[in-house]
SEGU-997057 format. One record per residue (C-alpha): x, y, z. Coordinates in steps of 0.1 Angstrom, whole numbers, plus 5000, padded with zeros to 4 digits. Example, Ala and Ser with C-alpha at 12.3 -4.5 7.8 and 13.67 -1.06 7.14 Angstrom:
BEGIN
512349555078 513749895071 
END
This chain:
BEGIN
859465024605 857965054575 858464794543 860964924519 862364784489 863164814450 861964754420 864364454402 863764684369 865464974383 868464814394 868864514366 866964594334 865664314320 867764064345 865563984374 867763734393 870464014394 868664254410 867564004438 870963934439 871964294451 868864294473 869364004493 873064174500 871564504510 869164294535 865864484523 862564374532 860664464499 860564374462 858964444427 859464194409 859264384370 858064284338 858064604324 858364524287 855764204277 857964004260 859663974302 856363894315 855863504307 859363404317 859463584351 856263414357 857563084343 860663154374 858563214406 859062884420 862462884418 862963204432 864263214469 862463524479 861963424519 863963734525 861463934517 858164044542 856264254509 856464084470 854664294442 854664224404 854764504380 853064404350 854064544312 853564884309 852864874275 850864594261 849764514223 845964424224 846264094212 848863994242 846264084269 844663774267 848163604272 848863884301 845763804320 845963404323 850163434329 849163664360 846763444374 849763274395 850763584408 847063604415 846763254436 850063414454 848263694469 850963974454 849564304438 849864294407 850664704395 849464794359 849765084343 845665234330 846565294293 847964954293 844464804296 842664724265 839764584282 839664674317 836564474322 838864134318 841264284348 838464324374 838463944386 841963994397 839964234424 841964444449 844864274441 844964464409 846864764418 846265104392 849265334391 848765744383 850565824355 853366074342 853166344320 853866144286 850865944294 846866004279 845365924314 845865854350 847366154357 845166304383 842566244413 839566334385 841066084360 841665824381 837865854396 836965764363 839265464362 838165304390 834565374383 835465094356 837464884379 835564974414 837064674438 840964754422 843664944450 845965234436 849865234434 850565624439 853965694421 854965984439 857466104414 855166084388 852866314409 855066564409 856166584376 852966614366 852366884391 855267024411 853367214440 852366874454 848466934453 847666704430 849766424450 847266554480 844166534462 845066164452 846466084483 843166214502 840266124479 841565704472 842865684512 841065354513 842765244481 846265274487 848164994490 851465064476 854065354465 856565364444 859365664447 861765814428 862666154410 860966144380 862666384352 860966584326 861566274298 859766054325 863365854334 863565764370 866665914391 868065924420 866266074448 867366504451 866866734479 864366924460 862566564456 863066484495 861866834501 858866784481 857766474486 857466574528 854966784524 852066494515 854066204536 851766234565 849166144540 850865784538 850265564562 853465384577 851865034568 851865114534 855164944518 857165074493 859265024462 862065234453 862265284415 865365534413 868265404387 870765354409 874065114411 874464854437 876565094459 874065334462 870865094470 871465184507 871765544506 868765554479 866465364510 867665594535 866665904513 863865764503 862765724543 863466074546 861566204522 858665984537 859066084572 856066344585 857266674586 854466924605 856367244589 855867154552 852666984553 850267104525 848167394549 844567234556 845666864553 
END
């Protein structure tokens, strides 16, 4: 079965140890352990020893999503024990002030496409140009963000099929038109079948819908469905 989990900054904002809390109670296999605001990203780091995570089969890190120039430097040497962990480390493009300092961190640096609100990253000819810059670094396809920047699904296809080789992670959720992350629709379910057979079963995944520790379960079940293969809605020619 495939690895499945959440992000801890979509259940517990700010509060890491919460949302492994709830996780650990829902018996998942996955986590994304989120920094998403850089003054969160040194003490997480600080806490990963302490951190009884042997429940878990897949770990991520989500780096800040927005970073001041000056705190990249600070960034890059805090991640470097994520690094000597062997977690992919998900950043967001714009975030990067000098991509050329994130390439040591090699594959395990993990590029996300963006959302709408965002200046790049938003589609398979942007992201080329990203990873021209950053050739050995693996892609994190946010498939809610696909689709809110283009609701027919090609885009998510066109990603999905030209950086195959680069995929090693996907993170899922409706995404609304201010860019907030909800809980998983029909018409997102719907949607997000017709590219799932483009997403390999080893690829794990992290849930990043706002939801309430009573609805983690049933947001991992939807969540399945809408990544199950589904012949009838496949994109035509895939």
């Amino acid at each position: 079965m495939r690895l499945m989990g959440f992000s801890t900054g979509a259940l517990a904002k700010g509060d890491f140890r919460a949302a492994l809390q709830i996780l650990k109670e829902t018996h998942v296999n996955a986590v994304e352990l989120s920094a998403l605001r850089q003054n969160e990203l040194v003490p997480l780091v600080r806490e990963l020893n302490e951190l009884d995570l042997r429940e878990f089969r897949y770990m991520s890190f989500h780096a800040p999503s927005v970073m001041d120039s000056d705190f990249e430097p600070t960034a890059i040497e805090a991640l470097q024990d994520v690094y000597l962990r062997k977690w992919p480390i998900i950043v967001h493009p714009d975030a990067l002030h000098d991509p050329s300092r994130w390439e040591p961190f090699g594959d395990l640096l993990c590029v996300e496409n963006m959302d709408k609100r965002k200046p790049i990253g938003q589609t398979a000819a942007q992201l080329f140009k990203i990873f021209e810059v950053l050739p050995r670094a693996s892609l994190c396809f946010d498939i809610g963000h696909a689709r809110q920047v283009d609701p027919t699904m090609s885009e998510s296809a066109s990603i999905l099929k030209c950086f195959k080789e680069r995929l090693r992670q996907v993170h899922i959720s409706e995404v609304n038109s201010e860019s907030r992350h909800d809980p998983l629709s029909m018409e997102s379910i719907l949607a997000f079948q017709k590219v799932a057979h483009l997403i390999p079963e080893s690829v794990p995944v992290i849930v990043e819908s706002r939801v309430c520790k009573e609805e983690v379960i049933e947001e991992i079940q939807n969540a399945r469905k809408a990544l199950s293969f589904n012949n009838v809605l496949a994109i035509a020619g895939d």
